[in-house]
C-alpha positions as semicolon CSV with decimal commas, in nm:
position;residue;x (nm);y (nm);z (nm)
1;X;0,496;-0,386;1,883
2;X;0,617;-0,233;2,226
3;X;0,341;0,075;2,295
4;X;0,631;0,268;2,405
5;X;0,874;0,213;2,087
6;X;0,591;0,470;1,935
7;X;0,712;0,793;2,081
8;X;1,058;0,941;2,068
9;X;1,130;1,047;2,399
10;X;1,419;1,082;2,688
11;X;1,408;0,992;3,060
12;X;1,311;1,250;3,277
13;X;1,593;1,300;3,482
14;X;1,351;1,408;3,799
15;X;1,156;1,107;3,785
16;X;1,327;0,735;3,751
17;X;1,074;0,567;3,737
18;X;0,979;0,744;3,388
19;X;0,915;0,501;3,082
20;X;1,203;0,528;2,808
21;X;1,004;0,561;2,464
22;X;1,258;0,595;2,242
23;X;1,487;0,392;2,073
24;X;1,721;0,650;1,958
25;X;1,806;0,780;2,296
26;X;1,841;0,432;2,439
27;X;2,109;0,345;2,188
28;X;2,286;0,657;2,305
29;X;2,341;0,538;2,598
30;X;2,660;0,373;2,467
31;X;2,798;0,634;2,249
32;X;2,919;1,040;2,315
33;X;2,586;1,176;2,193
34;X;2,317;1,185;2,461
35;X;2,024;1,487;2,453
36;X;2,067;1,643;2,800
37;X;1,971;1,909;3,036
38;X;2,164;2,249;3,009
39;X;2,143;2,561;3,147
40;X;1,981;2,761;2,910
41;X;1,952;2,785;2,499
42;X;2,344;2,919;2,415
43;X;2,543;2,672;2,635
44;X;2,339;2,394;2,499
45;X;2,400;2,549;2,116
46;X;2,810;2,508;2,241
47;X;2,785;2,184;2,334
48;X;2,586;2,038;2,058
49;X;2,877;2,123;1,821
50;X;3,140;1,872;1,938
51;X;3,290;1,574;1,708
52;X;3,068;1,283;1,816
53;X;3,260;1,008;1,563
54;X;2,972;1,025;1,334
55;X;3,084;1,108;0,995
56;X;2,808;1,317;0,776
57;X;2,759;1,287;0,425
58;X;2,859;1,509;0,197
59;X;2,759;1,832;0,155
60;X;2,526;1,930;-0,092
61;X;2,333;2,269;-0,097
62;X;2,109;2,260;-0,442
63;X;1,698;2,107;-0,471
64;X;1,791;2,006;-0,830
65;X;1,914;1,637;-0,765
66;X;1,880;1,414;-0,422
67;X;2,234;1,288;-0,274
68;X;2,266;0,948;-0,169
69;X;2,112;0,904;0,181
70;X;2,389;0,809;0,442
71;X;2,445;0,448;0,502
72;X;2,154;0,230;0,674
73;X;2,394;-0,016;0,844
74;X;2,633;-0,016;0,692
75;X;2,468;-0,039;0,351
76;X;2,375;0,216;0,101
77;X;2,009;0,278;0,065
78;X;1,847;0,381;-0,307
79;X;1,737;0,775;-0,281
80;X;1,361;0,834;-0,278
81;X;1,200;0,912;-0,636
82;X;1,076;1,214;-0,490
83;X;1,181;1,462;-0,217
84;X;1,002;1,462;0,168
85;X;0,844;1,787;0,074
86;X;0,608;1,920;-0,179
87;X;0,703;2,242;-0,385
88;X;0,693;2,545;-0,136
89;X;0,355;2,721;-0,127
90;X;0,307;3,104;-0,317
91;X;0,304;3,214;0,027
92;X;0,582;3,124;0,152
93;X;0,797;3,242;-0,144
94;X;1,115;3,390;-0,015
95;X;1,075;3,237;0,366
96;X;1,302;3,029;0,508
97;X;1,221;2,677;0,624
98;X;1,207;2,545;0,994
99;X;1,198;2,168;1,053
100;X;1,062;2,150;1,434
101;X;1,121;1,877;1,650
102;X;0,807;1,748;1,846
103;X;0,917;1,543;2,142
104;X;1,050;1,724;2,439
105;X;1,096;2,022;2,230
106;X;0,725;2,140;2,181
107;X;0,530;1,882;2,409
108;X;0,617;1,607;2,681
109;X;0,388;1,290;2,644
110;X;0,377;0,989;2,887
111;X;0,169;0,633;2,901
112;X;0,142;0,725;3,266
113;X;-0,087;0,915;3,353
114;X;-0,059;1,260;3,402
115;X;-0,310;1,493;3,628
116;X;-0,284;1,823;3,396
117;X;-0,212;1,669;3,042
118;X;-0,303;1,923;2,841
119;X;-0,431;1,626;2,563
120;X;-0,528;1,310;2,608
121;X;-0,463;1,090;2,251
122;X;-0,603;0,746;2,218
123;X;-0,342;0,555;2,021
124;X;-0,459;0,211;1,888
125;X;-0,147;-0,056;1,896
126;X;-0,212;-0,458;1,831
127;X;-0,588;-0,429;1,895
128;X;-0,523;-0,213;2,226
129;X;-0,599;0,120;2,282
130;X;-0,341;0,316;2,463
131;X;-0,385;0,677;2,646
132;X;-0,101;0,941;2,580
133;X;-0,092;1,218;2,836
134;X;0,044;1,515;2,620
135;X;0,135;1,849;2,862
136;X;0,276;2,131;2,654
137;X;0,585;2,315;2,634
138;X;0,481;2,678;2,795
139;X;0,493;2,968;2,532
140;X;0,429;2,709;2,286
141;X;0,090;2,862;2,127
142;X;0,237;3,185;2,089
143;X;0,547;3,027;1,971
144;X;0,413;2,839;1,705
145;X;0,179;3,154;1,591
146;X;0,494;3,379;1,562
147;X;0,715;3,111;1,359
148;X;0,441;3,044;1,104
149;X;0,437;3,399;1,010
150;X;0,834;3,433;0,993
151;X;0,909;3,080;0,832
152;X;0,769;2,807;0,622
153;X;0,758;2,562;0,944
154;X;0,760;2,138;0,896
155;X;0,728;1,919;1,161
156;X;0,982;1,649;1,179
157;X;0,947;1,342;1,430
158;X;1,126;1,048;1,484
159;X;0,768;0,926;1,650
160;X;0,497;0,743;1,469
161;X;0,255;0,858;1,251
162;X;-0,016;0,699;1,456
163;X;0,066;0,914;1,788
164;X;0,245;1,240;1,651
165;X;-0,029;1,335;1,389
166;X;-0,345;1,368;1,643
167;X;-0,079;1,511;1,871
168;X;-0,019;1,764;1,601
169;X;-0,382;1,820;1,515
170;X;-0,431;1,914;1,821
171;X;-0,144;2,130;1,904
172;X;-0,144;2,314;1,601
173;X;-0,451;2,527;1,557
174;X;-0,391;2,782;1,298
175;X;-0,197;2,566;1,037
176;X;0,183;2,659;1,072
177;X;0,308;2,322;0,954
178;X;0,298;2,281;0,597
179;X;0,407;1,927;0,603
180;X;0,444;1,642;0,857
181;X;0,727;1,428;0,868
182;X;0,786;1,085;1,093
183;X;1,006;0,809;1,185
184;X;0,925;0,621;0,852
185;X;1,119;1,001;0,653
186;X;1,466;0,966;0,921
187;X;1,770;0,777;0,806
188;X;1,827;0,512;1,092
189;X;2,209;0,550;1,096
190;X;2,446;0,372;1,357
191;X;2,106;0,309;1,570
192;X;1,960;0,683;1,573
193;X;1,711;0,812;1,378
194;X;1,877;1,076;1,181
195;X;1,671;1,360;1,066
196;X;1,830;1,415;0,692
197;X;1,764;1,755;0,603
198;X;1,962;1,750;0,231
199;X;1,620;1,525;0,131
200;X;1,395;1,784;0,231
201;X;1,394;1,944;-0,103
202;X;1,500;2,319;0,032
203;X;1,846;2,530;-0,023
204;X;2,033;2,412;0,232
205;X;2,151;2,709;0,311
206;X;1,803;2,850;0,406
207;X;1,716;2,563;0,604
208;X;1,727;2,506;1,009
209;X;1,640;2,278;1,218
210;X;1,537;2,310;1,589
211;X;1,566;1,988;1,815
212;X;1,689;1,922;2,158
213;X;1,847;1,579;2,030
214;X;2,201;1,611;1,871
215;X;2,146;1,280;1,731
216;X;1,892;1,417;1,513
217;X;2,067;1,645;1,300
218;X;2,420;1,501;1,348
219;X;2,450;1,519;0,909
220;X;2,377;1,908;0,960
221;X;2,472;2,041;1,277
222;X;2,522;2,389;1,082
223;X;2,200;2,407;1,053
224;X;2,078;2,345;1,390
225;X;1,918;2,576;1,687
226;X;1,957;2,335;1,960
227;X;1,671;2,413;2,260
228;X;1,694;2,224;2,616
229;X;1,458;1,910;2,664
230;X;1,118;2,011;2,849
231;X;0,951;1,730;3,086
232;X;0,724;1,908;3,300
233;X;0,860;2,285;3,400
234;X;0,618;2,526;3,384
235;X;0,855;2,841;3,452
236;X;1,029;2,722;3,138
237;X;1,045;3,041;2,889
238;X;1,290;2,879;2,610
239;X;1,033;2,879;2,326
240;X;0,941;3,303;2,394
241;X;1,340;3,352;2,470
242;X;1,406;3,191;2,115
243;X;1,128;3,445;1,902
244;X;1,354;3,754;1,884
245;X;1,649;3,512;1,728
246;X;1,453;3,332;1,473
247;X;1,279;3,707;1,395
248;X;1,650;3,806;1,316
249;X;1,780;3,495;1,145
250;X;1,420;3,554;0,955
251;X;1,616;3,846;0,759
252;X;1,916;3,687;0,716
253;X;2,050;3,612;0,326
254;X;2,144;3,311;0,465
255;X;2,202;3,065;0,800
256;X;2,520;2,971;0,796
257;X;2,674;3,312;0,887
258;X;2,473;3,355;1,194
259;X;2,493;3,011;1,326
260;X;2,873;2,995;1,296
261;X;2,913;3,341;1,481
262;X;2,720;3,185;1,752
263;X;2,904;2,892;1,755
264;X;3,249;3,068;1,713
265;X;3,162;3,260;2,046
């Protein structure tokens, strides 16, 4: 296995010489959706909304019964027995759920070295051990805090198991994700992985997902809260400018409205 197929991960456009982890953005090299630097959090949530050629699957907004995954290559996978998450904790009765990206959204992490990586994870691949240089997104603690109180919060990765869940262990100190999901709980469709959130086992319409990757959540863009891809910018502020719109949306009866007013501006 290639040590850098592990991690889901973009170029950073500031240094060329940057290894390319992931096999989702390579593919989308050749096709209209590509994750991006913008400007800030609202011209990105514009963009991310265009017709990309990707057809979803249909629509389907109760827990009772799974839908048929999208096609795998052109051929139709069975649906799991089960769905990706467990029944929602007492305690989260009446929240909404937030599936959080990990790559470039929360944390940047690198096979090269990095001077102030903020964790260093050993990650064991064909007998070799590997370092990953993990820096974190700024704002990200109190971030993290904040959205564990509002929503019930799942991490969703298109990385492996092996790398994201000490990466997770470590970034997540007080227990907001109730779940963990990687690469092996995405849809590979039409060479992305394609986070699938009708198999999550929540009301669609109280679901979002937050991702700087397009690609990701191209069945449910109505659900999304795109945020700009982080590499190394410590004056970034995205994750604090994002808390008083997820405290809103936290009220909400539902997520469609608010995400479609956004979009519609």
């Amino acid at each position: 296995m290639d040590h850098t197929s592990i991690i889901t991960q973009v170029s950073n456009p500031k240094e060329e010489e940057i290894i390319s982890f992931n096999q989702e953005k390579v593919s989308q090299s050749n096709s209209s959706v590509k994750k991006q630097r913008s400007p800030g959090i609202f011209s990105t949530f514009f963009c991310c909304f265009r017709n990309y050629n990707v057809e979803p699957p249909a629509s389907n907004n109760t827990t009772t019964s799974l839908p048929p995954a999208p096609e795998e290559n052109g051929t139709q996978p069975k649906p799991p027995a089960k769905f990706l998450l467990p029944e929602m904790n007492i305690s989260d009765y009446g929240k909404k759920c937030v599936v959080i990206d990990l790559d470039e959204t929360l944390v940047h992490s690198s096979f090269k070295p990095i001077s102030n990586a903020d964790f260093i994870v050993p990650v064991e691949i064909d007998g070799t051990v590997h370092q990953v240089y993990v820096l974190k997104r700024p704002h990200v603690d109190e971030f993290l805090q904040k959205m564990g109180e509002l929503f019930e919060c799942v991490l969703f990765t298109a990385s492996l198991a092996k790398y994201a869940d000490p990466v997770a262990d470590l970034l997540d100190q007080w227990g907001v994700f109730r779940a963990r999901l990687f690469r092996e709980s995405c849809v590979f469709h039409r060479g992305n992985y394609v986070k699938d959130l009708s198999r999550l086992g929540r009301e669609l319409s109280n679901v979002i997902i937050l991702d700087n990757s397009p690609a990701s959540y191209i069945f449910h863009p109505e659900n999304a809260v795109p945020v700009q891809s982080w590499f190394d910018d410590l004056s970034d502020t995205e994750l604090q400018d994002l808390l008083p719109f997820f405290e809103g949306l936290s009220r909400e009866e539902e997520v469609y409205g608010v995400l479609q007013n956004l979009r519609g501006r």
